[in-house]
MARKE-681936 format. One record per residue: residue number from 1; residue in three letters; x, y, z of N, C-alpha, C in turn. Coordinates in nm, 2 decimals, decimal comma. Atoms other than C-alpha are relative to their C-alpha. Last residue first. Example, Ala and Ser with C-alpha at 12.3 -4.5 7.8 and 13.67 -1.06 7.14 Angstrom:
+-----+------+--------+--------+--------+--------+--------+--------+--------+--------+--------+
| seq | type |    nc1 |    nc2 |    nc3 |   cac1 |   cac2 |   cac3 |    cc1 |    cc2 |    cc3 |
+-----+------+--------+--------+--------+--------+--------+--------+--------+--------+--------+
|   2 |  Ser |  -0,09 |  -0,11 |   0,00 |   1,37 |  -0,11 |   0,71 |  -0,08 |   0,11 |   0,08 |
|   1 |  Ala |   0,09 |  -0,12 |   0,00 |   1,23 |  -0,45 |   0,78 |   0,09 |   0,12 |   0,00 |
+-----+------+--------+--------+--------+--------+--------+--------+--------+--------+--------+
This chain:
+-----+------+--------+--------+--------+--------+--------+--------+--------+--------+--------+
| seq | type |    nc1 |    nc2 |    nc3 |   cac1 |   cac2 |   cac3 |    cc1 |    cc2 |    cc3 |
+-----+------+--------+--------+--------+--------+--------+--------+--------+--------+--------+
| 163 |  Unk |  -0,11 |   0,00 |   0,07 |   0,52 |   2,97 |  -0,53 |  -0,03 |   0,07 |  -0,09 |
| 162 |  Unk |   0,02 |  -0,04 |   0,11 |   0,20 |   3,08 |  -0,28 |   0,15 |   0,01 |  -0,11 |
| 161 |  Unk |  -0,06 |  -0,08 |   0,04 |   0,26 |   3,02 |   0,09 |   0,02 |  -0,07 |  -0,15 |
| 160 |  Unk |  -0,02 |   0,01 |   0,15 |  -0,01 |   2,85 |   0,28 |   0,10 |   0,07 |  -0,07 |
| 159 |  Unk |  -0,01 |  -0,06 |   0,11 |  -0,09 |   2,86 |   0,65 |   0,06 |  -0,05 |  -0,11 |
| 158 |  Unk |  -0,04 |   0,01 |   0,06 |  -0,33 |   2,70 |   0,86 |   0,09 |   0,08 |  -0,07 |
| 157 |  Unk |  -0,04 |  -0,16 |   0,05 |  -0,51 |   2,72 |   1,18 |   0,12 |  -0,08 |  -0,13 |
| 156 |  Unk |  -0,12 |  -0,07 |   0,02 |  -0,69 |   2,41 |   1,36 |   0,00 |   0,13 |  -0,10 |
| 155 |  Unk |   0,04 |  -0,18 |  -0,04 |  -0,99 |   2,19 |   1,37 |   0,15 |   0,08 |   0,05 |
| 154 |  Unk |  -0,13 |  -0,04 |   0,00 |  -0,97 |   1,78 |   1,30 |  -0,05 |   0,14 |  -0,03 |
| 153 |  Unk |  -0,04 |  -0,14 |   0,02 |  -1,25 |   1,57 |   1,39 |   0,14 |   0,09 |  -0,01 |
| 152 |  Unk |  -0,10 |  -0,08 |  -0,02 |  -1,24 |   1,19 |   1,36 |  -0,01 |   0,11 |  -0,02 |
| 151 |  Unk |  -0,02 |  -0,14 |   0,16 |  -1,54 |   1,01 |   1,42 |   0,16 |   0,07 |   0,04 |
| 150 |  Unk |   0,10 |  -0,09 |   0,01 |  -1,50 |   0,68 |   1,68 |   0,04 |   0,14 |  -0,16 |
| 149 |  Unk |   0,10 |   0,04 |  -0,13 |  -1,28 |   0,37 |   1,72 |  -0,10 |   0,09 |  -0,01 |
| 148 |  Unk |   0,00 |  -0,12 |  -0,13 |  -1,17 |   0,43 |   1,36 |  -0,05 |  -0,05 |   0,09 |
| 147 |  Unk |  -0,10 |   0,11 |  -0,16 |  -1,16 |   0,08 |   1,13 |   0,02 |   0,13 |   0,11 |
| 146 |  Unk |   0,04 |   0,11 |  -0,05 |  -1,45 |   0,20 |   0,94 |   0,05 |  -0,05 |   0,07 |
| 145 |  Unk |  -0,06 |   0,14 |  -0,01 |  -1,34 |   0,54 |   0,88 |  -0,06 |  -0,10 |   0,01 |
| 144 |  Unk |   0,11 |   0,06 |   0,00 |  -1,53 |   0,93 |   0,80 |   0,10 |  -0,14 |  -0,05 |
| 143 |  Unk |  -0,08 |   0,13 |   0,06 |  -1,26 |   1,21 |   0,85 |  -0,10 |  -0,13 |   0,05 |
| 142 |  Unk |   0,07 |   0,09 |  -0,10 |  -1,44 |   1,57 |   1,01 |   0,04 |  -0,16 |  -0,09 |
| 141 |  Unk |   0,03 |   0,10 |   0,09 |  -1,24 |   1,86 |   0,83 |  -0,06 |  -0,12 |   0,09 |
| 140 |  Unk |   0,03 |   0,12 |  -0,08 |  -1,23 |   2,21 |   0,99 |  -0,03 |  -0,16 |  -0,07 |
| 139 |  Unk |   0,06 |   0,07 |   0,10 |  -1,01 |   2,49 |   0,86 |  -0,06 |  -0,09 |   0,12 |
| 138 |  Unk |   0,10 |   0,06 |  -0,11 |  -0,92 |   2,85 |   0,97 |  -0,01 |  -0,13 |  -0,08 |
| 137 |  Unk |   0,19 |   0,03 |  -0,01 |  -0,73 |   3,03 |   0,77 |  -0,02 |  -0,06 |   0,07 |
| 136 |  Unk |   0,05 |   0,00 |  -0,11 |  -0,35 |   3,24 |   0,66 |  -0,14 |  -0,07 |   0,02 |
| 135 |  Unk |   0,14 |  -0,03 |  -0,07 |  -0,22 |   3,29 |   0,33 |  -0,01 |  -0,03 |   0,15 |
| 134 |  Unk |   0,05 |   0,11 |  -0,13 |   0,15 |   3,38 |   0,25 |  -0,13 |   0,08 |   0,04 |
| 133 |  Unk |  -0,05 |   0,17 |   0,01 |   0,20 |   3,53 |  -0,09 |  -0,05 |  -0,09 |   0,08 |
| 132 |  Unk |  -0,17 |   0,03 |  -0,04 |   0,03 |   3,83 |  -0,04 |  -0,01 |  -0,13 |  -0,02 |
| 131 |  Unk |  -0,05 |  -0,11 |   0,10 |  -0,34 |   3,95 |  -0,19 |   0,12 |   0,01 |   0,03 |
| 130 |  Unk |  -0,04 |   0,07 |   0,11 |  -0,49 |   3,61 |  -0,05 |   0,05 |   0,12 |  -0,10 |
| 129 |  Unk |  -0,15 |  -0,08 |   0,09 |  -0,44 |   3,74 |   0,30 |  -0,01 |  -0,02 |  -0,12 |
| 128 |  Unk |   0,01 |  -0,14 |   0,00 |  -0,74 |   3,54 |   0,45 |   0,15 |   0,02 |  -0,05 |
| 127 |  Unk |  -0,11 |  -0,10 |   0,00 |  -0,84 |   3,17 |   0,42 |   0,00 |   0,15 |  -0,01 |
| 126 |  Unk |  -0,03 |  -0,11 |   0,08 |  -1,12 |   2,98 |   0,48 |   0,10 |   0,07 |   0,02 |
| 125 |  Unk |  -0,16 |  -0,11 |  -0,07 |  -1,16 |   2,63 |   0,55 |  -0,06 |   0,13 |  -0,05 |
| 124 |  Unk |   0,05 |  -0,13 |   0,03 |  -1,50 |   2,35 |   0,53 |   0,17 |   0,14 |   0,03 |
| 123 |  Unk |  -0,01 |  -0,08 |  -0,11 |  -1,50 |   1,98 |   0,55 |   0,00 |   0,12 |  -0,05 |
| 122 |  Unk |   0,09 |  -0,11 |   0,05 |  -1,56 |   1,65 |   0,44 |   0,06 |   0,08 |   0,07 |
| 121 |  Unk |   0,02 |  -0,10 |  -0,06 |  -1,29 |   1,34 |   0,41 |  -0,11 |   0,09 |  -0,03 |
| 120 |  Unk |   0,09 |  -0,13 |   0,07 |  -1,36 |   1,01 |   0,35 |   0,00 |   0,06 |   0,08 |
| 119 |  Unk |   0,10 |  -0,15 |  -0,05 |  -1,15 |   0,78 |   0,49 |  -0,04 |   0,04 |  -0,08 |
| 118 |  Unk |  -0,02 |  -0,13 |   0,09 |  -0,88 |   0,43 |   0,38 |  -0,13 |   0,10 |   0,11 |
| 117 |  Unk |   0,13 |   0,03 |   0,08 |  -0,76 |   0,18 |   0,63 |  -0,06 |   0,10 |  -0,06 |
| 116 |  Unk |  -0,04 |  -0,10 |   0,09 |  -0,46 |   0,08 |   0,86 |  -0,18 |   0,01 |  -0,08 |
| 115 |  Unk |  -0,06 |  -0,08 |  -0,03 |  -0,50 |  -0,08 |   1,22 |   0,02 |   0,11 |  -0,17 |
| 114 |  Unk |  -0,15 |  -0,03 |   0,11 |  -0,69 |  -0,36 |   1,15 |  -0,01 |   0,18 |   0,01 |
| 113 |  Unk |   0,03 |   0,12 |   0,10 |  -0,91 |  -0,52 |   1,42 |   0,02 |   0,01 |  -0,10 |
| 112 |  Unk |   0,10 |   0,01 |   0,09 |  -0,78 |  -0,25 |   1,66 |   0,00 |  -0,15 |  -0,07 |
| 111 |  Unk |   0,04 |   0,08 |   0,03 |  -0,57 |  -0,26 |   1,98 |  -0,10 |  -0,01 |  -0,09 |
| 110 |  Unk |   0,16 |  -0,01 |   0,00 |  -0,47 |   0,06 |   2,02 |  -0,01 |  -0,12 |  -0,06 |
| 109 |  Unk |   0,04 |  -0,05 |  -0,16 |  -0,09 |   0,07 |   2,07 |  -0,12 |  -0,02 |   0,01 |
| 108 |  Unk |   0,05 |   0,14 |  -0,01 |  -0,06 |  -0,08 |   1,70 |   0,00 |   0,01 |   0,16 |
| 107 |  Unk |  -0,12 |   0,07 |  -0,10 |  -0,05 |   0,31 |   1,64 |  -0,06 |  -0,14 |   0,00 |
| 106 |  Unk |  -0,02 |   0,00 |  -0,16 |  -0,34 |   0,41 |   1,38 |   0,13 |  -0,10 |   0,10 |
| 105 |  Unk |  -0,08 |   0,03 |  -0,05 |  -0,27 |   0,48 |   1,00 |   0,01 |  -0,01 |   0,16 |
| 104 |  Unk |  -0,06 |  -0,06 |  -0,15 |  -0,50 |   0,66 |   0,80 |   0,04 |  -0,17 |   0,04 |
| 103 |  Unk |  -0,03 |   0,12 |  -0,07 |  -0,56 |   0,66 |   0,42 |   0,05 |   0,02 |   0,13 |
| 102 |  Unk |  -0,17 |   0,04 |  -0,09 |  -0,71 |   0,93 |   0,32 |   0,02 |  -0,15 |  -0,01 |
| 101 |  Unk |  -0,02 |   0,12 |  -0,03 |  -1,03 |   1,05 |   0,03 |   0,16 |   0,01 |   0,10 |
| 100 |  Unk |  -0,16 |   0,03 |   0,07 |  -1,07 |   1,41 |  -0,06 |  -0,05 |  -0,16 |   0,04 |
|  99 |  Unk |   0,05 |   0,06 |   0,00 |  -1,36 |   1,71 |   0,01 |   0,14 |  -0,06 |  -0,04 |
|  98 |  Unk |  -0,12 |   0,08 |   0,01 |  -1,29 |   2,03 |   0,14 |  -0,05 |  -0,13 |  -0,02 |
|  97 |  Unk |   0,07 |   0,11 |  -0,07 |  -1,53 |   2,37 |   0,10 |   0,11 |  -0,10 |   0,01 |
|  96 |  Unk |  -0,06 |   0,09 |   0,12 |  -1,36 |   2,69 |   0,05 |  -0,11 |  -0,14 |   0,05 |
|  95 |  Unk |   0,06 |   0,09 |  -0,06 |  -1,42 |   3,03 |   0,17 |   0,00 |  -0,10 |  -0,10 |
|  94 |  Unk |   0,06 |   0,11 |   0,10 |  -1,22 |   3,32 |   0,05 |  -0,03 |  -0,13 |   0,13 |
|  93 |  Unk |   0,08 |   0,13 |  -0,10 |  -1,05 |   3,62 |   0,18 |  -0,09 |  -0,11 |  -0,09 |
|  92 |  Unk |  -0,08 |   0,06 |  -0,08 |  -0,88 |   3,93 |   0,03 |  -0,02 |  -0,14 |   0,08 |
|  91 |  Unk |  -0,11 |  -0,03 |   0,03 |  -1,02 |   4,02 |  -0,27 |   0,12 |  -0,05 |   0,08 |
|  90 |  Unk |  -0,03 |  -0,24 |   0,03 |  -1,34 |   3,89 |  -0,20 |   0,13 |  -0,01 |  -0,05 |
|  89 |  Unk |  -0,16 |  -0,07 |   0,03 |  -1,44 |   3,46 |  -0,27 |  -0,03 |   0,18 |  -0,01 |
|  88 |  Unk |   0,04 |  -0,12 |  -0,09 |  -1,76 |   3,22 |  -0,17 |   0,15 |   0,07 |  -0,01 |
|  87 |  Unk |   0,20 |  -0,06 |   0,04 |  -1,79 |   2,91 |  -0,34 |  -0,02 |   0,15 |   0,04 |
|  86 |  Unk |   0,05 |  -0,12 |  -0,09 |  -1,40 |   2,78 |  -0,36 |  -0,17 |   0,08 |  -0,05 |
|  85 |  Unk |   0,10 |  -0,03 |   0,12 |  -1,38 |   2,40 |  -0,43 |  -0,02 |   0,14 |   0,11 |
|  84 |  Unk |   0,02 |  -0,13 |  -0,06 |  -1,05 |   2,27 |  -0,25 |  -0,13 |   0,05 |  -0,09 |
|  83 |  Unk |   0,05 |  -0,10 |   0,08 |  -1,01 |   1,88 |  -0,34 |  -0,07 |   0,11 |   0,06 |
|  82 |  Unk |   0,12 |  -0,07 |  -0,03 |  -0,82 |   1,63 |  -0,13 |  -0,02 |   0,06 |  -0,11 |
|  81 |  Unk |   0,01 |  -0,02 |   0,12 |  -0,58 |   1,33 |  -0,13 |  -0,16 |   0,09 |  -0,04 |
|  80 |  Unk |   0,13 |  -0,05 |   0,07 |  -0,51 |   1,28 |   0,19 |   0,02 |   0,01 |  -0,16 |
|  79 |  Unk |  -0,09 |  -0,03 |   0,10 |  -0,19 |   1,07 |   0,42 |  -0,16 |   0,03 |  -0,11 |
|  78 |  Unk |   0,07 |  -0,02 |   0,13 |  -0,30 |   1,05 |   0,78 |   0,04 |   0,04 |  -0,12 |
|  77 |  Unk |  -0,04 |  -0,10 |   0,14 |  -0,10 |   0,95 |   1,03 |  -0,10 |  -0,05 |  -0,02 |
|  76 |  Unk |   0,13 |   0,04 |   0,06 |  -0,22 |   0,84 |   1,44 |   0,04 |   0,09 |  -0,17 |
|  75 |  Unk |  -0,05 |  -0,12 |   0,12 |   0,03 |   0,84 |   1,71 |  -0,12 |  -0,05 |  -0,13 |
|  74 |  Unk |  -0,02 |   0,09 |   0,16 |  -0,07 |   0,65 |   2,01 |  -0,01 |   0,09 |  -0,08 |
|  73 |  Unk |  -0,05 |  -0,11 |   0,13 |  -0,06 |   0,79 |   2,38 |   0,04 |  -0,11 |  -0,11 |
|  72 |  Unk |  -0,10 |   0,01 |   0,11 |  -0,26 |   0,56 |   2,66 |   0,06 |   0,09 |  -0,13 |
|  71 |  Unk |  -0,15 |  -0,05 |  -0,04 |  -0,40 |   0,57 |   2,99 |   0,09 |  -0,01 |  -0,13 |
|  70 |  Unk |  -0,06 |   0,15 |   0,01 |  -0,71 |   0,35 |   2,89 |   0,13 |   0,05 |   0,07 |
|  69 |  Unk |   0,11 |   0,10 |  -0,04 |  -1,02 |   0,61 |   2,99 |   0,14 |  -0,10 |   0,00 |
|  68 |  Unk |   0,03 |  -0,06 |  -0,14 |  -0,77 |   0,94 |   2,94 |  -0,06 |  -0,15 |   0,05 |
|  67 |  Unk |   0,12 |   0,09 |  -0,04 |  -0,66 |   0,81 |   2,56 |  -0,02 |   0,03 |   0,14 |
|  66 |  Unk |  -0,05 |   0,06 |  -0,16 |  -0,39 |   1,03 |   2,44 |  -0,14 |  -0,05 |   0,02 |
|  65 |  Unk |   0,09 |  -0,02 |  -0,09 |  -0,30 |   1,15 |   2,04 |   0,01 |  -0,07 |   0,15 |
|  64 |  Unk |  -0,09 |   0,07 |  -0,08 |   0,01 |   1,27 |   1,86 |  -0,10 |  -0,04 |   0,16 |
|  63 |  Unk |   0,08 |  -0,04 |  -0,14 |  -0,14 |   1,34 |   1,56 |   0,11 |  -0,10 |   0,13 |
|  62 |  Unk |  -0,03 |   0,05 |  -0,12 |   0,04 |   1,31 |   1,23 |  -0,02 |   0,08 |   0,11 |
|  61 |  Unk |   0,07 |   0,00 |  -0,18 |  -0,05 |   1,41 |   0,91 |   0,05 |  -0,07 |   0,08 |
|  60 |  Unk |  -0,03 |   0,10 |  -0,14 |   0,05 |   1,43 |   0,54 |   0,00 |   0,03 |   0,15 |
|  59 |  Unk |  -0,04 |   0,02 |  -0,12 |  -0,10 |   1,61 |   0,23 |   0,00 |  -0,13 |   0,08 |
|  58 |  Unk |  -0,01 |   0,13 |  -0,04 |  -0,19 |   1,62 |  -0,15 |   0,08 |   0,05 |   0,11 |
|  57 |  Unk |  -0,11 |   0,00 |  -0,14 |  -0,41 |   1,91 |  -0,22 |   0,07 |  -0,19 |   0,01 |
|  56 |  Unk |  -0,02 |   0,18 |   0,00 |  -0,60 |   1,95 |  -0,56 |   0,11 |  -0,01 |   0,11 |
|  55 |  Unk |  -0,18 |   0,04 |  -0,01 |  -0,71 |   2,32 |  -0,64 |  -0,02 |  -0,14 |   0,06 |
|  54 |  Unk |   0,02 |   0,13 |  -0,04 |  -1,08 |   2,43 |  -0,76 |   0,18 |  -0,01 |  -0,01 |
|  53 |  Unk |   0,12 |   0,07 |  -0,13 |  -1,23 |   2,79 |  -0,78 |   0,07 |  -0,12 |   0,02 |
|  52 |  Unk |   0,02 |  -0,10 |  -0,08 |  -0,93 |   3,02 |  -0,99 |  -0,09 |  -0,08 |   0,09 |
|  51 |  Unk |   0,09 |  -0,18 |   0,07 |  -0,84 |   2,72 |  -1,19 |  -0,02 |   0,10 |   0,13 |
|  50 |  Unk |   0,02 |   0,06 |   0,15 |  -0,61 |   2,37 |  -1,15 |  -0,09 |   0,14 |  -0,05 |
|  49 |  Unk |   0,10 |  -0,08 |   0,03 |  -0,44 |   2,54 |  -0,85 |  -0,04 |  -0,06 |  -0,12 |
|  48 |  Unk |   0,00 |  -0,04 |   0,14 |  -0,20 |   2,26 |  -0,75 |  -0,11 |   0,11 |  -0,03 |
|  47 |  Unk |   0,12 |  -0,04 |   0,05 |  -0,14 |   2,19 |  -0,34 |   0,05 |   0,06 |  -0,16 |
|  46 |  Unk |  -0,03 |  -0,05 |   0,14 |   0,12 |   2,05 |  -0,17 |  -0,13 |   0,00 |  -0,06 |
|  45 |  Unk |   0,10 |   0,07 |   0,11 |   0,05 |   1,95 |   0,22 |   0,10 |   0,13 |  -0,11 |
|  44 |  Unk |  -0,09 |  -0,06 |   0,15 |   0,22 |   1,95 |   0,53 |  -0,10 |  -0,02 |  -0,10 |
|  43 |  Unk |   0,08 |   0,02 |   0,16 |  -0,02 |   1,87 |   0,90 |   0,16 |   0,05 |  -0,11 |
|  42 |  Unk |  -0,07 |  -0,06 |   0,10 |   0,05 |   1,86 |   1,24 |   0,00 |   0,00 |  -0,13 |
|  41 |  Unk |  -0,01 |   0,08 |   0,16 |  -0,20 |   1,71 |   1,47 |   0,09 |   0,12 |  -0,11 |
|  40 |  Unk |  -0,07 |  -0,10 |   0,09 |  -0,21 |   1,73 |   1,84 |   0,03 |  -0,02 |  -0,11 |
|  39 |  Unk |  -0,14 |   0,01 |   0,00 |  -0,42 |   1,54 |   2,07 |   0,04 |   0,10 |  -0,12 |
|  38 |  Unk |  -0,09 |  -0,10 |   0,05 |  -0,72 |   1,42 |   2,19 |   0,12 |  -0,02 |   0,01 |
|  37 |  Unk |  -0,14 |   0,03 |  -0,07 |  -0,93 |   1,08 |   2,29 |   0,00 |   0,15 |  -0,09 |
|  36 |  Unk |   0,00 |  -0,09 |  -0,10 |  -1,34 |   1,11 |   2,34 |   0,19 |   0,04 |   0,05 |
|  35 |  Unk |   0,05 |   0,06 |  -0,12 |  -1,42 |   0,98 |   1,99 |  -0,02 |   0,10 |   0,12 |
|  34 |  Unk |   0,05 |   0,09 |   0,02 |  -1,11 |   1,09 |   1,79 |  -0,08 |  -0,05 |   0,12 |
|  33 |  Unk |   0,07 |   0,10 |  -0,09 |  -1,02 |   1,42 |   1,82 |  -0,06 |  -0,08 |  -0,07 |
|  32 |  Unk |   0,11 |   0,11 |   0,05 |  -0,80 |   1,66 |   1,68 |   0,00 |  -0,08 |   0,13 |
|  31 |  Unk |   0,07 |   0,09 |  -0,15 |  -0,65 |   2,00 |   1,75 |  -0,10 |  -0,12 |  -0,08 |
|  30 |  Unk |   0,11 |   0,03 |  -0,06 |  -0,46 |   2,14 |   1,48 |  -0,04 |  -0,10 |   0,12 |
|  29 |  Unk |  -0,05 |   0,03 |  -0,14 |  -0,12 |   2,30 |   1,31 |  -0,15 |   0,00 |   0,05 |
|  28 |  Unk |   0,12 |  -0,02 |  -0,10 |  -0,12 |   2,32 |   0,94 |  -0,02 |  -0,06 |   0,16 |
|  27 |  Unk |  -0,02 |   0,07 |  -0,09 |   0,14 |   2,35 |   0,69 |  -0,10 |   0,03 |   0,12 |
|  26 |  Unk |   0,05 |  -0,02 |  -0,15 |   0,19 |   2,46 |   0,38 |   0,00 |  -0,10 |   0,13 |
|  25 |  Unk |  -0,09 |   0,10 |  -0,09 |   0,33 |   2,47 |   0,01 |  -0,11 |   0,03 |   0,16 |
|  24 |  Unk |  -0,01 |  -0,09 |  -0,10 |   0,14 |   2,63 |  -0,34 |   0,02 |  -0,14 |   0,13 |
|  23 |  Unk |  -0,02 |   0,13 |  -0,12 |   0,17 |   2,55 |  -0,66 |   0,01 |   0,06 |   0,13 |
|  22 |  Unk |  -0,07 |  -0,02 |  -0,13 |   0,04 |   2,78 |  -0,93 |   0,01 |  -0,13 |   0,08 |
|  21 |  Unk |   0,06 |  -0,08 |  -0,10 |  -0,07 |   2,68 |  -1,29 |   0,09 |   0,01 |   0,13 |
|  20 |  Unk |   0,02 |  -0,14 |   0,01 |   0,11 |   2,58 |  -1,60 |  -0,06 |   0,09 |   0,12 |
|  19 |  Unk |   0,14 |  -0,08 |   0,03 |   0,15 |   2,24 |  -1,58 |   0,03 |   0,15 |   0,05 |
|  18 |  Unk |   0,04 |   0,02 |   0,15 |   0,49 |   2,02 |  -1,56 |  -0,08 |   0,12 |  -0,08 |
|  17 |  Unk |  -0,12 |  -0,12 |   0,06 |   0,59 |   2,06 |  -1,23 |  -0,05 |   0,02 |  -0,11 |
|  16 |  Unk |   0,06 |  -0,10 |  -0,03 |   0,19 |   1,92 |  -1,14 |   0,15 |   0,12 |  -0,02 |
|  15 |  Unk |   0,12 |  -0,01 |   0,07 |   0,22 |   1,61 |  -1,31 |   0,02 |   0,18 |   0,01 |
|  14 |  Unk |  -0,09 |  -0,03 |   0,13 |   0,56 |   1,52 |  -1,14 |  -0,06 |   0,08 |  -0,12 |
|  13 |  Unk |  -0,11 |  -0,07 |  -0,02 |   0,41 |   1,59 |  -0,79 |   0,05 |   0,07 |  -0,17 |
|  12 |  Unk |   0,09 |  -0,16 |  -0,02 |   0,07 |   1,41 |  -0,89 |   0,11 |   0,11 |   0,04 |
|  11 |  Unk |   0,05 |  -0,04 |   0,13 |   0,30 |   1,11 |  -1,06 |  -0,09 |   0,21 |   0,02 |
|  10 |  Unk |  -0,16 |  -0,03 |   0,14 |   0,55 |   1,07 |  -0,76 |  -0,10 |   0,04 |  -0,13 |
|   9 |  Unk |  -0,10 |  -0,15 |  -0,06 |   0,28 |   1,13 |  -0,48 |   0,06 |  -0,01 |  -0,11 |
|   8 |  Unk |   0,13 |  -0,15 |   0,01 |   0,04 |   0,88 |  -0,66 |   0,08 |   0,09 |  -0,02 |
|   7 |  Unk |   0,04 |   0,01 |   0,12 |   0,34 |   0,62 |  -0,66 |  -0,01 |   0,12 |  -0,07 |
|   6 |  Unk |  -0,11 |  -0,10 |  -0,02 |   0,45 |   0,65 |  -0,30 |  -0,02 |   0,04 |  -0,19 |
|   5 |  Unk |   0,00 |  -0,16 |   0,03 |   0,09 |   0,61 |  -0,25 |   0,16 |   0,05 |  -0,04 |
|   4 |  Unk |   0,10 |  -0,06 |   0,02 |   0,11 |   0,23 |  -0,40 |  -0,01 |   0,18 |   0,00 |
|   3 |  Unk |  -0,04 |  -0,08 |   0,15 |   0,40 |   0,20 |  -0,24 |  -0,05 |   0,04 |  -0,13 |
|   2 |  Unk |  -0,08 |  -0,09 |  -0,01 |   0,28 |   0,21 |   0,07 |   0,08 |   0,04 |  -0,13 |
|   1 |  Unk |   0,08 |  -0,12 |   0,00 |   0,00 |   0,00 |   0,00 |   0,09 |   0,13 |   0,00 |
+-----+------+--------+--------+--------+--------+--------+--------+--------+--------+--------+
């Protein structure tokens, strides 16, 4: 499976030197929750602008979450493959919606009945500054599993900086 995405990444990377539009780099620092466990989630991503409303994100994740009920810290990646659709845009700000598929990755600390397995993401961001390079936003995405113990939310701050 892993090589699989290492694949994707090498084609949508190579794809995306190639083409004519903007690329843009980031990194996103959030609070997530699975269920009733928290923790800390750091984010990277590469993004393509394919037109003014719709760009193509491929990002990586890692939470560094804690279970209160079991006593336990387990690390938790996510590796996405999303799509940005903007509905709502000013000069300086913009609202986006977020839609993608993952694959996530839970510690073998948590006893699951398989530990890896793909998501569906939904969710909603918006950015501000978009008349400088580096943006700035808000985002919330809620990550939809079958092998999760519970929903995944993820809610944080983002920024973006415009090649």
């Amino acid at each position: 499976m892993k090589i699989k995405l290492f694949i994707m990444a090498f084609l949508f990377c190579y794809t995306m030197m190639y083409s004519q539009s903007k690329f843009n780099i980031g990194f996103g620092l959030n609070e997530q929750f699975v269920k009733k466990d928290m923790g800390v989630n750091t984010e990277g991503f590469l993004s393509y602008n394919i037109n003014t409303d719709i760009s193509l994100v491929l990002s990586a994740a890692n939470a560094k979450m804690k279970n209160d009920e079991l006593d336990v810290k387990y690390n938790l990646s996510k590796y996405a493959l999303q799509v940005n659709y903007d509905f709502a845009k000013s000069e300086t700000s913009k609202f986006e919606s977020v839609f993608g598929f993952s694959y996530l990755n839970f510690d073998k600390k948590l006893e699951l009945d398989d530990n890896n397995g793909l998501g569906l993401d939904l969710g909603i961001q918006t950015m501000f500054g978009l008349d400088e390079r580096l943006n700035y936003g808000l985002r919330i995405v809620s990550t939809y599993s079958s092998i999760s113990p519970g929903a995944i939310l993820n809610a944080g701050i983002l920024f973006k900086y415009n090649l």
